[in-house]
C-alpha positions, 0 to 999 in steps of 0.5 A: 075908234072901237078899239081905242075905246075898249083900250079905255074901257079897260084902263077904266076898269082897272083905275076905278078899282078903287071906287067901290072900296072908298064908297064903301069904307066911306058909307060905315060913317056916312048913312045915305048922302050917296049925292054928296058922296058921288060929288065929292068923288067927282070933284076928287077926280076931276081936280075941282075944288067943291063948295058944300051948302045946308043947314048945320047938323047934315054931316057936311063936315063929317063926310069932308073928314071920313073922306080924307080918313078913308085917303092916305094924304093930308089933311087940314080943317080951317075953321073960319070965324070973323076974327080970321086973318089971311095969314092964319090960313097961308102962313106968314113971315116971322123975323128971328132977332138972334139970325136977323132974317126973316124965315116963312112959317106956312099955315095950314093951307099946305096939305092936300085936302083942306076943308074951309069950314062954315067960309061965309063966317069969315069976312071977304079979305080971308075968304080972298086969301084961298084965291090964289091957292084954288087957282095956281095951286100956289101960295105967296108969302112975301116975296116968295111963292111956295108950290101946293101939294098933288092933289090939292083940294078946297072942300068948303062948307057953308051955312045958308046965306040967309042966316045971322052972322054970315058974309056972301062969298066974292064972286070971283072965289065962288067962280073957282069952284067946280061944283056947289052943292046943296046937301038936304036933310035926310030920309025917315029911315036914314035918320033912324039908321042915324039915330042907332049908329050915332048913339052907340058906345062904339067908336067907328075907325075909317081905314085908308084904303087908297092913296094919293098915287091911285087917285092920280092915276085915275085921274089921268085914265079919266082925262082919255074918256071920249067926248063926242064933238055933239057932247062939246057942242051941247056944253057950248050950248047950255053955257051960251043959253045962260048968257044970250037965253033969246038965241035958244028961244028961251024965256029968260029975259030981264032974268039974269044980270050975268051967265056962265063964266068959260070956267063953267064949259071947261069944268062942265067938260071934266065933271061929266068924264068924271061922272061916266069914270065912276060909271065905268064908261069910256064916253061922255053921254048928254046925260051925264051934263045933264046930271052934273050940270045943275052943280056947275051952273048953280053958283055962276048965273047971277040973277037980275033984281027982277029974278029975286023980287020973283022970288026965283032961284039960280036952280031954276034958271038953270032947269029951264036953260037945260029943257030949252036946250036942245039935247044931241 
């Protein structure tokens, strides 16, 4: 075992090499928000789709963009608006008269990184649409089904529900995604930092510095990441506890409507290998679930209407659930 995990340790350290260059490339646009890079990171290389949630105006966009910059591959920015079709995302049939056929025009879902932007402005039928893109990585346009490109990533933002003109997402797309982030404003002195860099007359051009190729390969060295059965057992743990809070002793009753979906322990498991990657571990520690947990939880308990006239949130839920749980 000792040797098996210097083996990967080593193979660690050789496919990360290129972490430190895309951080890095990624920061000379991007001041601060090492949170929302670090995630988008993971989500990358854990092969999960990454909803972005704040307020307009915290580069959420901006760090979605610099990132597929900083990547030799492809790029798509869907912008979704209430007028929003499902064929304006994955393509539709056109029938030609002059061949009298029918011939596939594919929409700008077939690339590799696609950034749905403000999704919740887009009603429930377009936002549906990506359902089958985000799990089969396929689309279906009429009788025919058209493999998505490797890697395919969902990188959506989305406004605070709370604000006018916003649709909530169905909860069978939120499911799908890994992670769901919540992006806070800036430090003093980042937005200082923000203020000189973005009032300047230079314009800063991001450099690929990796490719598709180096993203998939450590990928696949991430895969080979040790993961003790205790580890296992505790992600068991903590998605059971938000299902069944009284077998764990927590005070969670009447609280939530639904738990954690099996998504939740699978995507908990591939976060957290992940997050020791980019740490250059080849082991999973209880404190990576612990740090990456909040993310992959928030979105899939869904509170009573007992939690909501308390005014209480999925974040807290969820912080209760990881300090009743007893850590290996």
């Amino acid at each position: 075992m000792e040797q098996q995990l210097t083996e990967v340790q080593e193979l660690i350290k050789q496919k990360s090499a290129f972490v430190d260059r895309l951080t890095s490339e990624i920061s000379r646009v991007i001041v601060g928000q090492k949170y929302l890079v670090d995630r988008l990171l993971i989500g990358l290389l854990a092969d999960g789709h990454i909803l972005i949630e704040g307020v307009p105006g915290l580069a959420k966009t901006l760090s979605v963009k610099t990132l597929s910059d900083a990547i030799q591959t492809g790029f798509s920015r869907i912008q979704f608006t209430p007028d929003l079709l499902p064929g304006d995302l994955i393509g539709t049939q056109i029938y030609s008269a002059r061949d009298n056929e029918f011939s596939v025009r594919k929409g700008p879902i077939f690339s590799n990184l696609i950034l749905a932007d403000e999704i919740n402005r887009a009603p429930a039928k377009v936002q549906s649409a990506l359902l089958e893109a985000m799990q089969e990585r396929q689309v279906t346009i009429g009788s025919e089904t058209f493999k998505l490109p490797e890697p395919f990533l969902v990188l959506a933002t989305q406004n605070p529900i709370e604000q006018e003109g916003t649709y909530p997402l169905p909860e069978a797309q939120v499911d799908r995604f890994m992670l769901k982030l919540k992006v806070t404003y800036p430090s003093v002195q980042e937005e200082l930092e923000i203020q000189e860099r973005m009032t300047s007359n230079s314009r800063i051009t991001i450099s690929a510095i990796t490719t598709p190729q180096e993203i998939l390969d450590a990928r696949k060295a991430m895969y080979q990441i040790y993961m003790d059965d205790k580890v296992k057992q505790y992600i068991v743990d903590i998605v059971y506890a938000s299902r069944e809070p009284k077998k764990y002793g927590l005070d969670l009753e009447g609280l939530i409507s639904f738990g954690a979906s099996p998504r939740a322990t699978i995507y908990l498991n591939l976060a957290a290998k992940a997050h020791a990657f980019l740490r250059g571990r080849a082991y999973v520690t209880p404190d990576d679930v612990k740090i990456i947990g909040p993310d992959v939880l928030r979105h899939r308990i869904i509170l009573s209407y007992e939690a909501e006239a308390e005014e209480l949130k999925s974040d807290e839920i969820v912080n209760r659930i990881f300090n009743g749980v007893e850590v290996p």
